[in-house]
N, C-alpha and C positions, 0 to 999 in steps of 0.2 A: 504494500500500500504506500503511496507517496504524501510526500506532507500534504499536500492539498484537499486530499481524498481525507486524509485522517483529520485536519481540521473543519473538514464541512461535517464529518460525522460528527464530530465534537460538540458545534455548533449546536446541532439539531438537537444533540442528548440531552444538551442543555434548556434549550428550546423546550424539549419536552418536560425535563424538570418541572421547570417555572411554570408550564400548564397546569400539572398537576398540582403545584403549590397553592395554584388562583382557584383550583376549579372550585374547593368549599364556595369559596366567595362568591360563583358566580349559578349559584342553584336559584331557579326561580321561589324556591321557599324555604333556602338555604339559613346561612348567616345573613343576618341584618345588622342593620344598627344598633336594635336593642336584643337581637335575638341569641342568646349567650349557652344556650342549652344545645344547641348542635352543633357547635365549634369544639372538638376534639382537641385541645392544647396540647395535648401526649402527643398526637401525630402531628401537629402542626409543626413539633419541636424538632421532632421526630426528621420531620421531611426538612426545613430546614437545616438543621445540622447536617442531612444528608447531601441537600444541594450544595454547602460550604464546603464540604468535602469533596463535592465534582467539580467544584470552580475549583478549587487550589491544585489540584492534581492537573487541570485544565492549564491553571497559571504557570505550574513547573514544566507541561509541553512546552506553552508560550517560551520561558527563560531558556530550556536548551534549543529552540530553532532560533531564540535572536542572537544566542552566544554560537551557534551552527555557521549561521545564515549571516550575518551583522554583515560582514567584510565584504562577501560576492556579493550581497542583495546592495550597498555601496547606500546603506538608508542616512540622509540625510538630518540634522541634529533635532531639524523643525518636524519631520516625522513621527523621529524617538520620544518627542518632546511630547507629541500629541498622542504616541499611544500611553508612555507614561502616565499622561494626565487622565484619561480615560480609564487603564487602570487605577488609578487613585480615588475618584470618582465613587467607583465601583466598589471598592475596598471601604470606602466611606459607609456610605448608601447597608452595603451589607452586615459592616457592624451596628447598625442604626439599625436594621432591620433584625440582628439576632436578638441585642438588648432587648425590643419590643417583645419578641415573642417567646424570648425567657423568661417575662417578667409579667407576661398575658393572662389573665385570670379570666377572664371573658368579660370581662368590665369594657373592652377600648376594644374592638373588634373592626371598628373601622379603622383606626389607626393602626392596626394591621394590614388590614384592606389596604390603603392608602403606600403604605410602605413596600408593598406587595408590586403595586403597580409601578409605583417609583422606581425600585429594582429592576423590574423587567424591562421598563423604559433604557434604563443605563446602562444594563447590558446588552439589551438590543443597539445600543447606541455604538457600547463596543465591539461587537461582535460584527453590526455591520462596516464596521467602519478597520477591520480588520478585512473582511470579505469584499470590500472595494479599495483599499490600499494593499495589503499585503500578500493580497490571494495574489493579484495580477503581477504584483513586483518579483515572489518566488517566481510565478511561469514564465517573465520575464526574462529574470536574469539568470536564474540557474537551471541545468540541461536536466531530461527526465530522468538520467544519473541519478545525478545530486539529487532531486525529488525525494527519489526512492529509497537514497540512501538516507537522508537524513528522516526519512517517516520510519522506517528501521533505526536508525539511531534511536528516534523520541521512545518507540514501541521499544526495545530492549532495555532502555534506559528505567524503563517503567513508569512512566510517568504519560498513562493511558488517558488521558483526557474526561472529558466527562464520564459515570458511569452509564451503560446502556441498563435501562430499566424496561 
């Protein structure tokens, strides 16, 4: 499998994650605002701490294709800069969003809600925005070699990206 292949799958796992973390939220007589008796906190925790653990194993693919990739892909400091910040963003956003839902008694259910969306917003933010700068700069600049070898590197390295669920 070549890096590109292995990060769109990544994507999507994740993608689907984040479905499944909204879906409580989005039952037509699901959680409400005031509706606190079908909010599951155990799972909510549950599937949170689980998505944290598919972003970061996500983040260490990220860290070995940029320490791989850096030189040949020749990314410029305002690119680095921007996915940086994007990762940070994100990093932000999900400590904000674990605190909430450690501390969820079913009292603030929307403010879960709320954070829920926020998330997916900034990762989507990042994830496309990896998928329209980074995707095209690997097929770019490095030969379906190098692809392949470095989506073998990521995968032996163990650092599998999202979990598939």
């Amino acid at each position: 499998m070549d890096i590109v292949e292995f990060l769109h799958e990544s994507h999507l796992a994740l993608r689907r994650e984040l479905e499944a973390l909204e879906a409580p939220f989005r039952r037509p007589h699901g959680v409400g605002w005031d509706d606190r008796v079908s909010l599951d906190n155990d799972a909510l925790q549950r599937g949170v701490d689980a998505f944290f653990t598919s972003f970061r194993r996500y983040e260490a693919a990220e860290d070995e294709i940029l320490a791989e990739a850096a030189a040949p892909l020749g990314l410029d400091e305002e690119t680095v800069a921007e996915f940086t910040k994007g990762r940070r963003t994100v990093a932000d956003i999900m400590k904000l969003l674990g605190a909430v839902t450690f501390t969820c008694d079913g009292e603030h259910v929307h403010r879960v809600r709320e954070l829920l969306g926020r998330t997916r917003e900034e990762i989507e933010n990042h994830l496309s925005y990896e998928e329209k700068v980074l995707f095209p700069l690997l097929k770019e600049r490095l030969t379906p070699a190098q692809l392949k070898r470095l989506g073998e590197h990521v995968l032996s390295a163990g650092t599998h990206g999202a979990s598939k669920r």
